[in-house]
C-alpha positions in Angstrom: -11.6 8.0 21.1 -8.7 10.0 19.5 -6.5 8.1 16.9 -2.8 9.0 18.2 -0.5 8.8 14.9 2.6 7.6 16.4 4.1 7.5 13.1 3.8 11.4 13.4 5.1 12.2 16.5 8.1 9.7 16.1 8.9 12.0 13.0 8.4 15.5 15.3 10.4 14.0 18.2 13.7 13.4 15.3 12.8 16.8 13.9 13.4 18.4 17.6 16.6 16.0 18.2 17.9 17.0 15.3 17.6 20.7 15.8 18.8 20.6 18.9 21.9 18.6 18.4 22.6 21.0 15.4 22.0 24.0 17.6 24.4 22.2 20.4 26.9 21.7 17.9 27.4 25.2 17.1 27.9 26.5 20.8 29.2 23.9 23.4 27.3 26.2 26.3 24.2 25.1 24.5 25.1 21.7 24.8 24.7 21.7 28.2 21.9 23.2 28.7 19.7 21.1 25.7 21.7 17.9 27.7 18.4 17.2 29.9 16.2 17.7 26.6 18.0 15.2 24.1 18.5 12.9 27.0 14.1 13.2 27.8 13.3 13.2 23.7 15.4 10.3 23.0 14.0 7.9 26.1 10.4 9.5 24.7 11.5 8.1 21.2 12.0 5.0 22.2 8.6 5.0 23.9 6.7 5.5 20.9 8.7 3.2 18.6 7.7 0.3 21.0 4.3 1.5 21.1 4.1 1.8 17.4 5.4 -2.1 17.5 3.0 -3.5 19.5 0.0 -1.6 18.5 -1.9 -3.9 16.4 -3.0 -2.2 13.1 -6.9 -1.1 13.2 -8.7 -3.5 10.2 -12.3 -3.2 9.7 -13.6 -6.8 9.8 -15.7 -8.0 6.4 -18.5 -9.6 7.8 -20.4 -12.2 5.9 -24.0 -12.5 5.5 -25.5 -15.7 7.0 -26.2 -17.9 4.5 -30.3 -18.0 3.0 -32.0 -20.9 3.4 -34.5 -22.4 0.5 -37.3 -24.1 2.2 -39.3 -26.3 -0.7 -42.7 -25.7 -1.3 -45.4 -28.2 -0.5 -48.1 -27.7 -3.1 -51.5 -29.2 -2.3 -52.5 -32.0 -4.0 -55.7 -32.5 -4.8 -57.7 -35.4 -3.6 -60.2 -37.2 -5.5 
């Protein structure tokens, strides 16, 4: 199964809001069209943060070894 880094793609999707809120900035024609797109990246950013909440953290579990037991040893005694 494929680890999805969430912390990653949080990070791209701010990249691409960020460019494009920049790039809308510059021309208000662009702003229109990149509406649709900020509107889908932010509702997908808020996705992944509450994914990246409730995930639990993946912990590899320390597992003890079962205790040894110490049996006593009879020794013969001799009868005379």
């Amino acid at each position: 199964m494929r680890v999805i880094e969430t912390e990653k793609l949080i990070e791209n999707i701010n990249l691409m809001i960020n460019s494009l809120e920049y790039d809308s900035m510059r021309s208000p024609g662009k702003l229109k069209v990149n509406s649709d797109t900020l509107a889908n990246l932010f509702y997908l950013k808020e996705r992944y943060e509450k994914i990246a909440v409730e995930a639990p953290t993946v912990e590899e579990a320390v597992v003890e070894a079962p205790a040894k037991k110490t049996t006593a040893k009879k020794t013969a005694v001799a009868k005379a």
